[in-house]
C-alpha positions, 0 to 999 in steps of 0.5 A, a space after each residue: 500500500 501506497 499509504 505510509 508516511 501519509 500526511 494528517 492534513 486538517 483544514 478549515 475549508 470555511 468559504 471554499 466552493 469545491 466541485 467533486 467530478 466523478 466518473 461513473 465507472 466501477 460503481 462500487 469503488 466511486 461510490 466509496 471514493 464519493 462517500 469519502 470526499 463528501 466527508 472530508 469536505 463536510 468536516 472542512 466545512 466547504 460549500 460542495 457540489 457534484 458533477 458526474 461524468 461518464 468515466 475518467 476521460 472526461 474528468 479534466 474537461 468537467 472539472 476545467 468547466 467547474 472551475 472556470 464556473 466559480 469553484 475554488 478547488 475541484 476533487 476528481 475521481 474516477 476509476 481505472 482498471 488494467 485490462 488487456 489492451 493499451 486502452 489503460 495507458 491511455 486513459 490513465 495518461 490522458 486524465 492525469 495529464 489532463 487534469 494537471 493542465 487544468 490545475 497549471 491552466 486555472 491556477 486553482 488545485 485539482 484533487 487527484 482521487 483517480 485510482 490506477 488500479 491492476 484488479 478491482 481488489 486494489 480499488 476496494 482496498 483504497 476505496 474507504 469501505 469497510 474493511 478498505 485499507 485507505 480512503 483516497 477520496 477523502 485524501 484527494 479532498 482534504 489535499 483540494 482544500 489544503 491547496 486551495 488554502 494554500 493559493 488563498 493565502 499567497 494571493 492575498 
């Protein structure tokens, strides 16, 4: 697990518009994905909306639009699982290339909650479910709004 030396990141989101755009592939692992980042982002007291979009793909356009449309940070979450065809490299490419253009693009944080993944096991083991090892949805929260913290601050 990707999980040791993690950071304990606490912030106080009070004020802060953030969009969480998810892909709807893999129902099981985003809801739980979804379920963290509604809770993270419930403790930090941001103001939260939804976008869902048809799978990882379409991630960095969604959430492009989401902050060019106010949002102060955007939490993106999907799911991709290894198949046996190149299709995984590519989509796996084009949503983290994509959204990290969208953060450099937009000067606003983009949370990264898309799970690469070689087995749906690994998805459920990162998902926060019960009996899931970590919460990657909630750690893609809590690094949106820290970030979006962050950006505030040296801006003002």
């Amino acid at each position: 697990m990707s999980g040791a030396g993690s950071p304990t990141i606490s912030s106080d989101g009070h004020g802060l518009k953030v969009t969480i755009v998810a892909g709807q592939w893999h129902e099981e692992i985003t809801n739980g994905l979804l379920e963290g980042a509604r809770r993270a982002l419930g403790e930090a007291g941001a103001e939260v909306s939804e976008i869902r979009v048809p799978g990882s793909f379409e991630l960095p356009v969604a959430s492009k639009a989401a902050l060019d449309a106010g949002a102060d940070a955007v939490v993106a979450l999907g799911v991709i699982i290894r198949g046996g065809t190149p299709h995984f490299e590519y989509v796996a490419d084009a949503a983290t290339s994509g959204l990290t253009q969208v953060s450099l693009l937009t000067g606003k944080p983009v949370g990264f909650g898309v799970l690469t993944l070689e087995d749906e096991q690994q998805g459920l083991d990162r998902a926060g479910l019960p009996g899931s090892k970590e919460d990657k949805g909630a750690e893609a929260a809590e690094a949106a709004v820290a970030t979006a913290i962050v950006l505030r601050d040296l801006r003002a």
